[in-house]
N, C-alpha and C positions, 0 to 999 in steps of 0.2 A: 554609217561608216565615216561620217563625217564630224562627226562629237568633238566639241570643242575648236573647231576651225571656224565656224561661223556669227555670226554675233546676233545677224536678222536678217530675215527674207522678205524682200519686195516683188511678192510675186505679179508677173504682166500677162494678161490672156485674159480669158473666158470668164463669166460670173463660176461656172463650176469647176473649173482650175484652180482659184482666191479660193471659194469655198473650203475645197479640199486641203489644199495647202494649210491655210489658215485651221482648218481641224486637226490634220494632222500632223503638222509641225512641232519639234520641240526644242525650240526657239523664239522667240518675239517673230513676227510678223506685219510688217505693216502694208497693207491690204485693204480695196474700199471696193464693194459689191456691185453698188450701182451706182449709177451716172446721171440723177437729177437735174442734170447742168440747163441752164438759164442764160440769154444775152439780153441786156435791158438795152434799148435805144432811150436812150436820153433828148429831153426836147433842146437839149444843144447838139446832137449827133451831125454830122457833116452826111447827109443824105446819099453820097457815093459810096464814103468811106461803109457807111451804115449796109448799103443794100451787099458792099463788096462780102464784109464780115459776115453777115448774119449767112450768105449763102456757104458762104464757106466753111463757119463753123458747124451748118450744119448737113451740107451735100457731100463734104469732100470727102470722107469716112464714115456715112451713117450708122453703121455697128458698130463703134468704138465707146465706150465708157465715157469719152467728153466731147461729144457729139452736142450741140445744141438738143435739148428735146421742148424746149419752151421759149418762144420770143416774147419778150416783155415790151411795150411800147406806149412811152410816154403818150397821154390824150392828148395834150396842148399840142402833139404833132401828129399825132394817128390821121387824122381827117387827109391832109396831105400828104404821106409819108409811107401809110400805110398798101395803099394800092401798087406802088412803087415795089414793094419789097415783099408783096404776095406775088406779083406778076413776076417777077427774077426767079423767087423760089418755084413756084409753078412753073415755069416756063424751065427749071433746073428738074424738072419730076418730080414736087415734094408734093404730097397733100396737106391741107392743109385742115386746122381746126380750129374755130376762137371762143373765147368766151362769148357772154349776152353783149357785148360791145362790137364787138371785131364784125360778126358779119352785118352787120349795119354799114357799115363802111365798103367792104369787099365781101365780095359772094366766097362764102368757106363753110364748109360743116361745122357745125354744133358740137363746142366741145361740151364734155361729160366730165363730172367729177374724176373718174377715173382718170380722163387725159393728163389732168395738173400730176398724179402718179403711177404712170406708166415711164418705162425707158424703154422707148419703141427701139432703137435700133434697128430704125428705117427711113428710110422718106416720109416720116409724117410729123408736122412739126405744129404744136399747140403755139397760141397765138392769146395773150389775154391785155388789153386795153387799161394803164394803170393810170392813178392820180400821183405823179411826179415819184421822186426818187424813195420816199416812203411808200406808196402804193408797189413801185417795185420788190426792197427789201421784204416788205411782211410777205407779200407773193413766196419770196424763197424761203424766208422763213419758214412759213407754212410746209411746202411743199418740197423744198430743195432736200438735196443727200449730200451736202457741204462735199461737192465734188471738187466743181469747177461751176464759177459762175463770171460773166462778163460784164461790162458798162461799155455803150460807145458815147462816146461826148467828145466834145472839146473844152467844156469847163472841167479847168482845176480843183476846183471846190467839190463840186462834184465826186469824181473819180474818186478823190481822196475821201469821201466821206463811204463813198462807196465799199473801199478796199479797206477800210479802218473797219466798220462796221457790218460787211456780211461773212458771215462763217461759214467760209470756205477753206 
């Protein structure tokens, strides 16, 4: 009943809400299924700012399509930085998972291929130990669903290279 009044639907809800919509729509659509989303800590990250973000993007709505489902975290700071910002998250109820890196550093379960492609839409946030801001990008590359992805830093160069260069 609505033929010709509309131009596109941006529908907001459920992966089976998009789904349907997007199927049954006749009209464009712009609609994204899942929520891949990544926050890279950069080894310029301001440590507050960093523990404040990362809990927040990813406790404050865990069912939500840009929820954090994977913390990225520069090596050249993991050693120190990292325990910091499992203890926040855990102590927020999140479980936790890392790659062959991460629990070397802090006690966390073993993530599994599958963690890098899950969208938990829960309290459990995958944790993988990268070589600077390239080890990041290819990470989402790889893995991401060009939802939403983050950088925390304080360098300029950075961020910028960051937001030029991942396809989100």
């Amino acid at each position: 009943g609505l033929e010709g009044k509309l131009d596109v639907l941006v529908p907001r809800g459920g992966k089976s809400l998009v789904a349907r919509v997007q199927e049954e729509a006749r009209v464009p659509v712009i609609g994204h299924l899942e929520g891949l989303c990544h926050t890279y800590i950069h080894e310029k990250a301001d440590p507050a700012k960093a523990e404040s973000i990362v809990v927040n993007a990813k406790m404050r709505r865990v069912g939500v399509c840009g929820s954090t489902e994977t913390m990225l975290i520069d090596a050249s700071v993991a050693l120190g930085l990292l325990p910091r910002l499992a203890k926040a998250l855990g102590g927020a109820g999140c479980a936790l998972r890392g790659d062959d890196r991460a629990p070397a550093i802090h006690q966390m379960k073993t993530a599994t291929v599958e963690d890098w492609t899950t969208e938990y839409l829960a309290p459990i946030l995958s944790i993988a130990v990268v070589d600077g801001i390239e080890g990041a990008m290819n990470h989402i590359a790889t893995y991401g669903s060009q939802h939403t992805e983050s950088i925390v830093t304080e360098g300029d160069a950075a961020a910028e290279r960051f937001l030029a260069e991942v396809d989100s």
